[in-house]
mmCIF file of the N, C-alpha and C atoms, coordinates in Angstrom:
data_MODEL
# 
_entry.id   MODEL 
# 
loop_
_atom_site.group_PDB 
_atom_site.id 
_atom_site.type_symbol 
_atom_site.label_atom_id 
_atom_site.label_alt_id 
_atom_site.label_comp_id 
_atom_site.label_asym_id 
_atom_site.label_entity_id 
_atom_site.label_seq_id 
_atom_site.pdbx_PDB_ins_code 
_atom_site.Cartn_x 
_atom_site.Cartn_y 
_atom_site.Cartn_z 
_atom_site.occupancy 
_atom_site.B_iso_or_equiv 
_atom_site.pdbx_formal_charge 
_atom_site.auth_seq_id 
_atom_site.auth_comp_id 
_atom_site.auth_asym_id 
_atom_site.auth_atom_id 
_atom_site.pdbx_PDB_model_num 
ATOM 1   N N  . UNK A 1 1  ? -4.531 -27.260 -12.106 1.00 0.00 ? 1  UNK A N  1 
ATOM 2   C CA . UNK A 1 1  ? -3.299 -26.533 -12.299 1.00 0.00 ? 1  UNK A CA 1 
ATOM 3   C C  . UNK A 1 1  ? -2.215 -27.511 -12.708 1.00 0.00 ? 1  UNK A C  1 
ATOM 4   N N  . UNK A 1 2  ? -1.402 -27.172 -13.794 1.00 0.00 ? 2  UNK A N  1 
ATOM 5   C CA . UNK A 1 2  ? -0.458 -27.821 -14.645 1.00 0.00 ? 2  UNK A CA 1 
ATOM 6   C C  . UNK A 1 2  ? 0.700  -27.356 -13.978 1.00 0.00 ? 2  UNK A C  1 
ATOM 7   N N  . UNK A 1 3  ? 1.635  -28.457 -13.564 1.00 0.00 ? 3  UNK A N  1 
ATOM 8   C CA . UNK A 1 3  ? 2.664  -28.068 -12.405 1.00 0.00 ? 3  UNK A CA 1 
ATOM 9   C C  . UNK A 1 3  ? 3.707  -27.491 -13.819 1.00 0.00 ? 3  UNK A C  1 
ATOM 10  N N  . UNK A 1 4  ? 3.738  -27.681 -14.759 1.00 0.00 ? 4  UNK A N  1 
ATOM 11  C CA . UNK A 1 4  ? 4.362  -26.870 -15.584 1.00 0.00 ? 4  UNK A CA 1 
ATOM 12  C C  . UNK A 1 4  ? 4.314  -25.223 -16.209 1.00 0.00 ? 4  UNK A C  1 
ATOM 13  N N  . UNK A 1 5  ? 3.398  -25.146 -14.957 1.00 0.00 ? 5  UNK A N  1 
ATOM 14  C CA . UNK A 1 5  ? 2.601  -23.402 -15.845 1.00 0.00 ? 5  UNK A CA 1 
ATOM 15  C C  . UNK A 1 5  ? 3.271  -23.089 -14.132 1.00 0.00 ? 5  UNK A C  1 
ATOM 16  N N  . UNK A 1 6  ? 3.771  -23.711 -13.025 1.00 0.00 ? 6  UNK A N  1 
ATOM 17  C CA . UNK A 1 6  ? 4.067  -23.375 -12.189 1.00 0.00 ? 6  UNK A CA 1 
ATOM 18  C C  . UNK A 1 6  ? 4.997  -21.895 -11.955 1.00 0.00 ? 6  UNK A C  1 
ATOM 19  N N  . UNK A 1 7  ? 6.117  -22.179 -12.817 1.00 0.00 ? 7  UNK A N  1 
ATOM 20  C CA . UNK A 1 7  ? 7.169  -21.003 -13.108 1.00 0.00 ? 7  UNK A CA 1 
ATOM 21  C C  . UNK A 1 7  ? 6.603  -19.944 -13.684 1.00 0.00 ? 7  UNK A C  1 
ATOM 22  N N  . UNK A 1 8  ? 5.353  -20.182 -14.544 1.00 0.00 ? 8  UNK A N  1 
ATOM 23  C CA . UNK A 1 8  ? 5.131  -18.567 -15.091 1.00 0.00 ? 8  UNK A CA 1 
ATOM 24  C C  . UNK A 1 8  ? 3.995  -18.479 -13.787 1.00 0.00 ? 8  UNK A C  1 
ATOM 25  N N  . UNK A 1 9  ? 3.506  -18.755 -13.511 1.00 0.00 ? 9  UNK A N  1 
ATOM 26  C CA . UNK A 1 9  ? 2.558  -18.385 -12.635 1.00 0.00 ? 9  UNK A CA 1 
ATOM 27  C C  . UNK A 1 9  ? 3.090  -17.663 -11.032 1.00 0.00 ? 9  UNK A C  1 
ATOM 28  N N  . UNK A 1 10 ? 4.488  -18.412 -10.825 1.00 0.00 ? 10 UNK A N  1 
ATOM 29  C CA . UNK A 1 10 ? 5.493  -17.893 -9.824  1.00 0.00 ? 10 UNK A CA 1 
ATOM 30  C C  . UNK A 1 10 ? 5.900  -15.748 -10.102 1.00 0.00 ? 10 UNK A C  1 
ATOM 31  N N  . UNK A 1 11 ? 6.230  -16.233 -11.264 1.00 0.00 ? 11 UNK A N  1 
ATOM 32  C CA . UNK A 1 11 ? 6.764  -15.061 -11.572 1.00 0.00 ? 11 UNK A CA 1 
ATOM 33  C C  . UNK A 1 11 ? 5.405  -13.747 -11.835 1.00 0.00 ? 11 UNK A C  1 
ATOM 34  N N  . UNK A 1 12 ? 4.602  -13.666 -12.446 1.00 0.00 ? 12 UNK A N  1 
ATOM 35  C CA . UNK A 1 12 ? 3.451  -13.040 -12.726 1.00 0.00 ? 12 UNK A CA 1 
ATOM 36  C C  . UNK A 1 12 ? 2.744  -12.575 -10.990 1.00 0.00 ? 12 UNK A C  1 
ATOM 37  N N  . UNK A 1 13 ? 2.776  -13.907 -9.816  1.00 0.00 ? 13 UNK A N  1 
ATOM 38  C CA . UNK A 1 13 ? 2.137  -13.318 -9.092  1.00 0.00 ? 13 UNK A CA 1 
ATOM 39  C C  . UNK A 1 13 ? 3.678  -12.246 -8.431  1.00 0.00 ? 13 UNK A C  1 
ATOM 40  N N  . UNK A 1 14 ? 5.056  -12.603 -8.514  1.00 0.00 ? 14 UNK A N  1 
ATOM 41  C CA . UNK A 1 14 ? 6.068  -11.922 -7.961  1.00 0.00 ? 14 UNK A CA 1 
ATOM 42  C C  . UNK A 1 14 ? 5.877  -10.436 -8.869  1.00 0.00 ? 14 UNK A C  1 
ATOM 43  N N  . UNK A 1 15 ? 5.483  -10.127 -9.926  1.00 0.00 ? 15 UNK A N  1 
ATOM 44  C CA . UNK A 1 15 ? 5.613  -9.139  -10.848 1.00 0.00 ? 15 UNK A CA 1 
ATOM 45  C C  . UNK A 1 15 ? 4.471  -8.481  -10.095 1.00 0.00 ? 15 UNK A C  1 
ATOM 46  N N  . UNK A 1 16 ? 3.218  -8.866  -9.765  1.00 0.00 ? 16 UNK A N  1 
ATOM 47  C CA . UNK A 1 16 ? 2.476  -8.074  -9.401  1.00 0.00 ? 16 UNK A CA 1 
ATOM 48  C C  . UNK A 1 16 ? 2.294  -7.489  -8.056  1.00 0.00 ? 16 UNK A C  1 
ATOM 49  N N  . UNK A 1 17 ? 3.098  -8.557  -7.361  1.00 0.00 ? 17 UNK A N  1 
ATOM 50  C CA . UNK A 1 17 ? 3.365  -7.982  -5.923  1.00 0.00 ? 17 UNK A CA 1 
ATOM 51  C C  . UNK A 1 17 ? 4.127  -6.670  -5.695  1.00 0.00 ? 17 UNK A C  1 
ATOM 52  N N  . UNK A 1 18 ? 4.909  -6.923  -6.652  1.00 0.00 ? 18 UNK A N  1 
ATOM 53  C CA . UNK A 1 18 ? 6.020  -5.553  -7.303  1.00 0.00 ? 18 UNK A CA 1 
ATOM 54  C C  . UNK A 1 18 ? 5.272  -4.480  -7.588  1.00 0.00 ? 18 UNK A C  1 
ATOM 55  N N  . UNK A 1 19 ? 4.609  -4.960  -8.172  1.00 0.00 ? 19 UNK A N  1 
ATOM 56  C CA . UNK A 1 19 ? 3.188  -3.404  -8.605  1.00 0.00 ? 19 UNK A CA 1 
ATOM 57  C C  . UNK A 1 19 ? 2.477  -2.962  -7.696  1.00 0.00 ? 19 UNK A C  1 
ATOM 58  N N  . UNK A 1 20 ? 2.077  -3.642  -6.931  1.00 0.00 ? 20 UNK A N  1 
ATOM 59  C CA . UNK A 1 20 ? 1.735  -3.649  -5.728  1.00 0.00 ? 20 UNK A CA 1 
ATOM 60  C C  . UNK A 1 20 ? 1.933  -2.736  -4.986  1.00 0.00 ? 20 UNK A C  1 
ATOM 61  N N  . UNK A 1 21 ? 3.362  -3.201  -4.563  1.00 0.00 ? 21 UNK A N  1 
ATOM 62  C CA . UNK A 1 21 ? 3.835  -1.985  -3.781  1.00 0.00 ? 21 UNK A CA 1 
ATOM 63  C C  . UNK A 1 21 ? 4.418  -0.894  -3.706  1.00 0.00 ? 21 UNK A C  1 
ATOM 64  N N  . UNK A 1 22 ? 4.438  -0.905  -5.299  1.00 0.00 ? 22 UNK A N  1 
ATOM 65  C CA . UNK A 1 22 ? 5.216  0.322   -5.909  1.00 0.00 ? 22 UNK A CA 1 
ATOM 66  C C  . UNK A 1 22 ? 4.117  1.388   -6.183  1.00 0.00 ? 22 UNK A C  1 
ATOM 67  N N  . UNK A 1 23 ? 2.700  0.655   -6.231  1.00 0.00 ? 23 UNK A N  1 
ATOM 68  C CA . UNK A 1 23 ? 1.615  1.789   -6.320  1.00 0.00 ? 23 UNK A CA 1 
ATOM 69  C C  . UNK A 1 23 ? 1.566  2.211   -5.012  1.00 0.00 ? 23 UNK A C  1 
ATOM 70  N N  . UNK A 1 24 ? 1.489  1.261   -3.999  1.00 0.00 ? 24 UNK A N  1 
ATOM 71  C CA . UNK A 1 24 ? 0.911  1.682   -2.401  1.00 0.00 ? 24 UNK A CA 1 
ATOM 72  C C  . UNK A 1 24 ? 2.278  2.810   -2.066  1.00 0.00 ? 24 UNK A C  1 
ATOM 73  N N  . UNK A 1 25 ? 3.602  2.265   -2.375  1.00 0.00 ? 25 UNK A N  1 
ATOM 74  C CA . UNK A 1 25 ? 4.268  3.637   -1.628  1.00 0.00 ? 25 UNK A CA 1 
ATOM 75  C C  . UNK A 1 25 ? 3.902  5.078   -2.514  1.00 0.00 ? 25 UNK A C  1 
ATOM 76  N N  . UNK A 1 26 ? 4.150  5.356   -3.949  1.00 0.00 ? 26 UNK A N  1 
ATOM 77  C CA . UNK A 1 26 ? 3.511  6.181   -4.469  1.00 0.00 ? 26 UNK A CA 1 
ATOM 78  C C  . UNK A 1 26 ? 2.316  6.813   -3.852  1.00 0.00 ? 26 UNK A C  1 
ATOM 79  N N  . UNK A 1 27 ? 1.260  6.038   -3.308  1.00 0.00 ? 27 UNK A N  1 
ATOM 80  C CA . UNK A 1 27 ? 0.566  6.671   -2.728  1.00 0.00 ? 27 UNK A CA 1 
ATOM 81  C C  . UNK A 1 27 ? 0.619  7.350   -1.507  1.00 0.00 ? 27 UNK A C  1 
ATOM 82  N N  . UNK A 1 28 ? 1.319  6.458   -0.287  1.00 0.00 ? 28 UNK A N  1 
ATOM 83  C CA . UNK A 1 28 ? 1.698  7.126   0.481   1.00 0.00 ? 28 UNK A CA 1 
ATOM 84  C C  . UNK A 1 28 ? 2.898  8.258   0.780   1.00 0.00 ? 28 UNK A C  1 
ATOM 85  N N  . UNK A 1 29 ? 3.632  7.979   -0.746  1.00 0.00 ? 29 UNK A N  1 
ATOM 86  C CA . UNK A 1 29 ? 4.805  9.682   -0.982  1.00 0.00 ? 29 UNK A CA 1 
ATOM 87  C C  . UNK A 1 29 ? 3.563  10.562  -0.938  1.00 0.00 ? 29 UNK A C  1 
ATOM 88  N N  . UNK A 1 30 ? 2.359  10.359  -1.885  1.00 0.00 ? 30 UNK A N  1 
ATOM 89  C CA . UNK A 1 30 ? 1.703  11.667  -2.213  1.00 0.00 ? 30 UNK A CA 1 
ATOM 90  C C  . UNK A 1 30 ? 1.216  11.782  -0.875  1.00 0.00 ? 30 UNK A C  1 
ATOM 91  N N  . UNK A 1 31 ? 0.460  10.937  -0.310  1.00 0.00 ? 31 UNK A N  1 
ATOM 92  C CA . UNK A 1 31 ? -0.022 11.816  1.227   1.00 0.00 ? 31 UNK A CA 1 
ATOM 93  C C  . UNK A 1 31 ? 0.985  12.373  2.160   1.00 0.00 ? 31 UNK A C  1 
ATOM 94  N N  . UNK A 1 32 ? 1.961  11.664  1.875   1.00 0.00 ? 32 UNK A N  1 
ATOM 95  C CA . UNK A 1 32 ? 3.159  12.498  3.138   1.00 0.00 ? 32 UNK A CA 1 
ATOM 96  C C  . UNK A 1 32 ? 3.559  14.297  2.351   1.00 0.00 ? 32 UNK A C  1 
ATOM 97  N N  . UNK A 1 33 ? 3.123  14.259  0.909   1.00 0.00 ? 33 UNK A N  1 
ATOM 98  C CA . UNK A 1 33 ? 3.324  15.486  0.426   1.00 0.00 ? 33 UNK A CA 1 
ATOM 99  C C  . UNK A 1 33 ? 2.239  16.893  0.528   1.00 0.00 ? 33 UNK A C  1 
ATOM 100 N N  . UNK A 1 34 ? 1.433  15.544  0.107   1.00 0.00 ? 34 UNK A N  1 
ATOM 101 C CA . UNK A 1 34 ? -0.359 16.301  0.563   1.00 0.00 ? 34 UNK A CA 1 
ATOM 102 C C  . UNK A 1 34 ? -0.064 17.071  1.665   1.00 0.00 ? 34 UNK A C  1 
ATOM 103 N N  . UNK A 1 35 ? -0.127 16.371  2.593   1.00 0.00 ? 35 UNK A N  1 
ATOM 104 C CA . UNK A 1 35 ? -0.675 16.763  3.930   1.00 0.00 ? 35 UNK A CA 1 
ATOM 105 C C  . UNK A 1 35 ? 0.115  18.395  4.969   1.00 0.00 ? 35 UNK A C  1 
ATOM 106 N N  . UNK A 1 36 ? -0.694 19.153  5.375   1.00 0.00 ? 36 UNK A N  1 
ATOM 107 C CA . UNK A 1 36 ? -0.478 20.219  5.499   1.00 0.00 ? 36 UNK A CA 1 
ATOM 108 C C  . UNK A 1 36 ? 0.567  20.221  7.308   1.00 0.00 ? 36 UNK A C  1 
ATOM 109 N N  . UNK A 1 37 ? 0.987  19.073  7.497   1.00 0.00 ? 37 UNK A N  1 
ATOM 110 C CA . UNK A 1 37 ? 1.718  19.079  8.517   1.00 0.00 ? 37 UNK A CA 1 
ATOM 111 C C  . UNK A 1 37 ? 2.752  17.618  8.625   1.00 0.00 ? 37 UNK A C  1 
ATOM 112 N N  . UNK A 1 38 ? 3.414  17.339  9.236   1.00 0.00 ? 38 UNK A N  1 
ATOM 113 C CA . UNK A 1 38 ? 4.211  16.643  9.261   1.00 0.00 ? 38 UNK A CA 1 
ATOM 114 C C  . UNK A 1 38 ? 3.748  15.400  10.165  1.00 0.00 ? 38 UNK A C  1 
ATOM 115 N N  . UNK A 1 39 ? 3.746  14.142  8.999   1.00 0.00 ? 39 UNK A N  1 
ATOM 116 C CA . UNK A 1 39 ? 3.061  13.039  9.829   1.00 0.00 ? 39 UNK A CA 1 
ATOM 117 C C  . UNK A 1 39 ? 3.950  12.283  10.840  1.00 0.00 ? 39 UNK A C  1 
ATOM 118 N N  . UNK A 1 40 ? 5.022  12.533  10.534  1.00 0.00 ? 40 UNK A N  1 
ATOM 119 C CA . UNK A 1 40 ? 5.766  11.698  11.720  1.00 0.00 ? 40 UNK A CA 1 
ATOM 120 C C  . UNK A 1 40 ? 5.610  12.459  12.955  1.00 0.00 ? 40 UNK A C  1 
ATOM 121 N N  . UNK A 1 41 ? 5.930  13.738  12.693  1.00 0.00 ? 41 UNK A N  1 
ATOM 122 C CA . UNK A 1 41 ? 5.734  14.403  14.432  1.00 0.00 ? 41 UNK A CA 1 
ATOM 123 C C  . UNK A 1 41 ? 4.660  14.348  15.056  1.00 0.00 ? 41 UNK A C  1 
ATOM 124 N N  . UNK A 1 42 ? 3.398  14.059  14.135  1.00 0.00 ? 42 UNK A N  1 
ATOM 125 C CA . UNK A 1 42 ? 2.136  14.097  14.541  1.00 0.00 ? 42 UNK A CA 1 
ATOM 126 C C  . UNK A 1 42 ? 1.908  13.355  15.192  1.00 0.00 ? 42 UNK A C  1 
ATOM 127 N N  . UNK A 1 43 ? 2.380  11.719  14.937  1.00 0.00 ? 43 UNK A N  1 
ATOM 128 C CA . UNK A 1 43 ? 2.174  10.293  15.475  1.00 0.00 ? 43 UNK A CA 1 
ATOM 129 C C  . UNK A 1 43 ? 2.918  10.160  16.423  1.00 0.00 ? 43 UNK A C  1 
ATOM 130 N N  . UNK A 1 44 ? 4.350  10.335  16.234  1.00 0.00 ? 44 UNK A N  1 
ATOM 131 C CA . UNK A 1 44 ? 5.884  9.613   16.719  1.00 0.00 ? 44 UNK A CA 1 
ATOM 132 C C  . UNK A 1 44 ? 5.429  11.012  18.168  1.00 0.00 ? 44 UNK A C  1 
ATOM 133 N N  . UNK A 1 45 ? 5.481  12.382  17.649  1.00 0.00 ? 45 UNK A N  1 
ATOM 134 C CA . UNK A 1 45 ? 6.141  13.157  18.951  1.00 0.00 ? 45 UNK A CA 1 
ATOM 135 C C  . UNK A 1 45 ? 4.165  13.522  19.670  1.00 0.00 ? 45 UNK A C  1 
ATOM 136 N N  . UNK A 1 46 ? 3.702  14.139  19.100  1.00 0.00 ? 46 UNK A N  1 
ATOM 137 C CA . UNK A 1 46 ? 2.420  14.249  19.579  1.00 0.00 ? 46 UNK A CA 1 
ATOM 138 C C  . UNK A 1 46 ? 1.515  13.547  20.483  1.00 0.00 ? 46 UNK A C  1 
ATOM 139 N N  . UNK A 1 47 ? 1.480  12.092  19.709  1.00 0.00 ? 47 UNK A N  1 
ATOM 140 C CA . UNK A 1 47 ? 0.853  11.179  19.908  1.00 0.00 ? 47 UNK A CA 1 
ATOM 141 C C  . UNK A 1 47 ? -0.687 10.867  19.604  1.00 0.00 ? 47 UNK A C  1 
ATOM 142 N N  . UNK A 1 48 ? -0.701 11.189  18.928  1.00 0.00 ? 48 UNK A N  1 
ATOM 143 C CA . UNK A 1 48 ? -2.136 11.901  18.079  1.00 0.00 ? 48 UNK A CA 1 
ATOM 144 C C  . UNK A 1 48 ? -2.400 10.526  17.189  1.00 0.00 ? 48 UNK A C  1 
ATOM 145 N N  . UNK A 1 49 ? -2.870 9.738   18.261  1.00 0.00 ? 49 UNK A N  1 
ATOM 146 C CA . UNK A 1 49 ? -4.008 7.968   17.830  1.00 0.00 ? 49 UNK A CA 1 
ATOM 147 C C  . UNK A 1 49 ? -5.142 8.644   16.944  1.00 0.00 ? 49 UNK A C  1 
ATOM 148 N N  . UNK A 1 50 ? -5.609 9.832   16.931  1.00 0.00 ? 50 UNK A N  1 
ATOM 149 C CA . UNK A 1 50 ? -6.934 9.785   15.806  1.00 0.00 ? 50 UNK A CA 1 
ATOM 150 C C  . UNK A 1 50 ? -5.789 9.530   14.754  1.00 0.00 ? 50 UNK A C  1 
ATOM 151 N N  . UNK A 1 51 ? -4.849 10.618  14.202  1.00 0.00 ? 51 UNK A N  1 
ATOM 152 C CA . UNK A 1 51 ? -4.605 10.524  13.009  1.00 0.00 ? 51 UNK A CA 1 
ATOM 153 C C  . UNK A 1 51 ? -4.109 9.460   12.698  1.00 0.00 ? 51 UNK A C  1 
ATOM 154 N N  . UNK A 1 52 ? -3.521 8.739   13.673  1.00 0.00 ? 52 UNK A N  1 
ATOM 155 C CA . UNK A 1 52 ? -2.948 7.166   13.095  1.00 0.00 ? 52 UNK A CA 1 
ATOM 156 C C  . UNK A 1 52 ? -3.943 6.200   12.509  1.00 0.00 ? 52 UNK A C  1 
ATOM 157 N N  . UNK A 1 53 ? -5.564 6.515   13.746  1.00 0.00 ? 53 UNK A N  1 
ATOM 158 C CA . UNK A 1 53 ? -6.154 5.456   13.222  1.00 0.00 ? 53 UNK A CA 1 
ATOM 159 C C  . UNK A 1 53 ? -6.517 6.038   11.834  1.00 0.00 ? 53 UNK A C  1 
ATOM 160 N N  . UNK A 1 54 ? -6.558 7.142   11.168  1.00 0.00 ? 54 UNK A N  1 
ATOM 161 C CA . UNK A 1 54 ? -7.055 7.502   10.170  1.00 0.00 ? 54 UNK A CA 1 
ATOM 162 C C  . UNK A 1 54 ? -6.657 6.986   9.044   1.00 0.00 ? 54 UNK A C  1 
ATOM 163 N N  . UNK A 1 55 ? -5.114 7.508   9.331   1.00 0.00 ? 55 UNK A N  1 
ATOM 164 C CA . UNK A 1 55 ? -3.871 6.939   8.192   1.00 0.00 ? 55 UNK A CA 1 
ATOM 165 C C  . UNK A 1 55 ? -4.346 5.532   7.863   1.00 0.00 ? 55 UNK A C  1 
ATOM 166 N N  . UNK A 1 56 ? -4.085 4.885   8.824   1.00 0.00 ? 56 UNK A N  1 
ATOM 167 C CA . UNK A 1 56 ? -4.332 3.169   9.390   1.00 0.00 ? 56 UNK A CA 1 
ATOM 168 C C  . UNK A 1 56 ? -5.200 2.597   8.096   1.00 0.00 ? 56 UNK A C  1 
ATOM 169 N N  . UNK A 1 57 ? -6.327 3.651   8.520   1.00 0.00 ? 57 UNK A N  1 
ATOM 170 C CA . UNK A 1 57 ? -7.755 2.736   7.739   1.00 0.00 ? 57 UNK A CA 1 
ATOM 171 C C  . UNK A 1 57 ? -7.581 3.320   6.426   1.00 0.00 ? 57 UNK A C  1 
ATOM 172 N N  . UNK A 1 58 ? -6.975 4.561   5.960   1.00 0.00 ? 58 UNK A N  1 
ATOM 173 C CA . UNK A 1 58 ? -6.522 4.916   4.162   1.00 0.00 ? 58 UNK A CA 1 
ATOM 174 C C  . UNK A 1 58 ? -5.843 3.805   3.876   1.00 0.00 ? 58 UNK A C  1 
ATOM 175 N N  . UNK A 1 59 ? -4.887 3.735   4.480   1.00 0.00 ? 59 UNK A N  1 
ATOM 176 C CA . UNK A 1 59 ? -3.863 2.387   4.002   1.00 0.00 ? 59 UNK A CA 1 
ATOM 177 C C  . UNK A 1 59 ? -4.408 1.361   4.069   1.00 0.00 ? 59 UNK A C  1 
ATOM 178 N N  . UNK A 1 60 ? -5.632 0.635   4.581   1.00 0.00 ? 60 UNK A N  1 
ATOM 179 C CA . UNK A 1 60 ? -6.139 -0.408  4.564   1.00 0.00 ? 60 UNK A CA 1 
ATOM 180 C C  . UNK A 1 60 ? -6.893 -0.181  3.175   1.00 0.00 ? 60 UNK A C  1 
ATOM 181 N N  . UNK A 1 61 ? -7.649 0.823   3.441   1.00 0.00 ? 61 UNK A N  1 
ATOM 182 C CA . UNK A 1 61 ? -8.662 0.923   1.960   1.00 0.00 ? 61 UNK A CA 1 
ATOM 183 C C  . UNK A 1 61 ? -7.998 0.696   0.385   1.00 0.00 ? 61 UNK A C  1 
ATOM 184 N N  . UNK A 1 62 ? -6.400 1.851   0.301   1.00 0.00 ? 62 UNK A N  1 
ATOM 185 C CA . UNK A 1 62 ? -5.941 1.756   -0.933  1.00 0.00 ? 62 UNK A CA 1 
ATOM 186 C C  . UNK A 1 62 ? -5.477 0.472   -0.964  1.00 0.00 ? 62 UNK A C  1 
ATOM 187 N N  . UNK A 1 63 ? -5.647 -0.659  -0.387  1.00 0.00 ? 63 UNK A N  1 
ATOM 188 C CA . UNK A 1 63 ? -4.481 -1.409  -0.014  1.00 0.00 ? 63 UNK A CA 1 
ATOM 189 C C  . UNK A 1 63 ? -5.844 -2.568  -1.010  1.00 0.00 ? 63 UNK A C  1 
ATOM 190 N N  . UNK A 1 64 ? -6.507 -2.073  -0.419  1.00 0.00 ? 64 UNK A N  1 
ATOM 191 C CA . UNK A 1 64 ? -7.487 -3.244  -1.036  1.00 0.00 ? 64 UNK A CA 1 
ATOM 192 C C  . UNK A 1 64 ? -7.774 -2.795  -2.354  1.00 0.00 ? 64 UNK A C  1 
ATOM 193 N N  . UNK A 1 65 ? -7.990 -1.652  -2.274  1.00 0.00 ? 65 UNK A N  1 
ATOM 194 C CA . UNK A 1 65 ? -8.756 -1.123  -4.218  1.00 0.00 ? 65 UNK A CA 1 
ATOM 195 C C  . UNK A 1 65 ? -7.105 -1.923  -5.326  1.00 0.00 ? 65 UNK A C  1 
ATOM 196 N N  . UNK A 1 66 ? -6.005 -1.718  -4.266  1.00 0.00 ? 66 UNK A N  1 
ATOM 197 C CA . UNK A 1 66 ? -4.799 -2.059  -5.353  1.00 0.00 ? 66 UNK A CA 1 
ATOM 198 C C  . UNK A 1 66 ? -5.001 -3.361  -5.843  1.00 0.00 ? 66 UNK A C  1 
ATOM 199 N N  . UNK A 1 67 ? -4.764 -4.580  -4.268  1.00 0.00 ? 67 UNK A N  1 
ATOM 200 C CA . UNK A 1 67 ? -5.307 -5.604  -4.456  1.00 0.00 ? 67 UNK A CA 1 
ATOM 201 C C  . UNK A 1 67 ? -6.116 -6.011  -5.642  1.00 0.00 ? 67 UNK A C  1 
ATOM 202 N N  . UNK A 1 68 ? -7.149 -5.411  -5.092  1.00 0.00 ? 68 UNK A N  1 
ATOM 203 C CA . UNK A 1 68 ? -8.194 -5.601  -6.354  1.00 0.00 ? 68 UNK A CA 1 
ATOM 204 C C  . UNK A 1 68 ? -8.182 -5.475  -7.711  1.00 0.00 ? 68 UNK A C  1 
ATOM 205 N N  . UNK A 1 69 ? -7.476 -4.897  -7.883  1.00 0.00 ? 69 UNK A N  1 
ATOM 206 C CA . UNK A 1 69 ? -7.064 -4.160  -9.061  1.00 0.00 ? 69 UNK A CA 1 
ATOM 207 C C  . UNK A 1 69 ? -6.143 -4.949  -9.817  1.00 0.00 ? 69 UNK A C  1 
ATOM 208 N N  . UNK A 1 70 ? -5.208 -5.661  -9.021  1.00 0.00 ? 70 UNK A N  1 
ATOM 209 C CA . UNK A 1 70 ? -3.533 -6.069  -9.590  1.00 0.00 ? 70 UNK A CA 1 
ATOM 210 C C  . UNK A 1 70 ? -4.761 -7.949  -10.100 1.00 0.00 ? 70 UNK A C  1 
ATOM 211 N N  . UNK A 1 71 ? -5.573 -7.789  -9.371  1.00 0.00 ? 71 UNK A N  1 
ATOM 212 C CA . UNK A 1 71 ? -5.595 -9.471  -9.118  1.00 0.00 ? 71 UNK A CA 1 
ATOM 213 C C  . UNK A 1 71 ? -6.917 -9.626  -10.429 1.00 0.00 ? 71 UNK A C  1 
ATOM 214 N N  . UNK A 1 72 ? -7.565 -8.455  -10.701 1.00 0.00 ? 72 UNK A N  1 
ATOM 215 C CA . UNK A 1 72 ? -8.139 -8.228  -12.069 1.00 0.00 ? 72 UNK A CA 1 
ATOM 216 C C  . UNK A 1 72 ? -9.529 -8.264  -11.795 1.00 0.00 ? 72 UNK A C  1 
# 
């Protein structure tokens, strides 16, 4: 690595981190829209640990396909 390719290489991984997370919230707007009940009351007032761990492990999964995806 050429400490002169440093700055574009700075910026490209900052650009994609950006993508990043602009896909992952997109995704999670659509499930908070999806979903046929309201996830905060479900978690926050309920207390309903299945659906968290559920959420939990979607967000782990898209989290990686994005990953994967952004990093080529």
């Amino acid at each position: 690595m050429n400490l002169g390719d440093l700055p574009n290489n700075l910026i490209a991984a900052s650009l994609f981190s950006v993508l990043g997370l602009i896909l992952f919230g997109v995704f999670w707007a659509i499930v908070v829209r999806v979903s046929p009940f309201s996830i905060k009351k479900e978690i926050v007032e309920d207390q309903n640990t299945a659906l968290g761990i559920i959420l939990g492990a979607m967000l782990i999964g898209i989290a990686l396909i994005i990953s994967a995806a952004v990093s080529g």
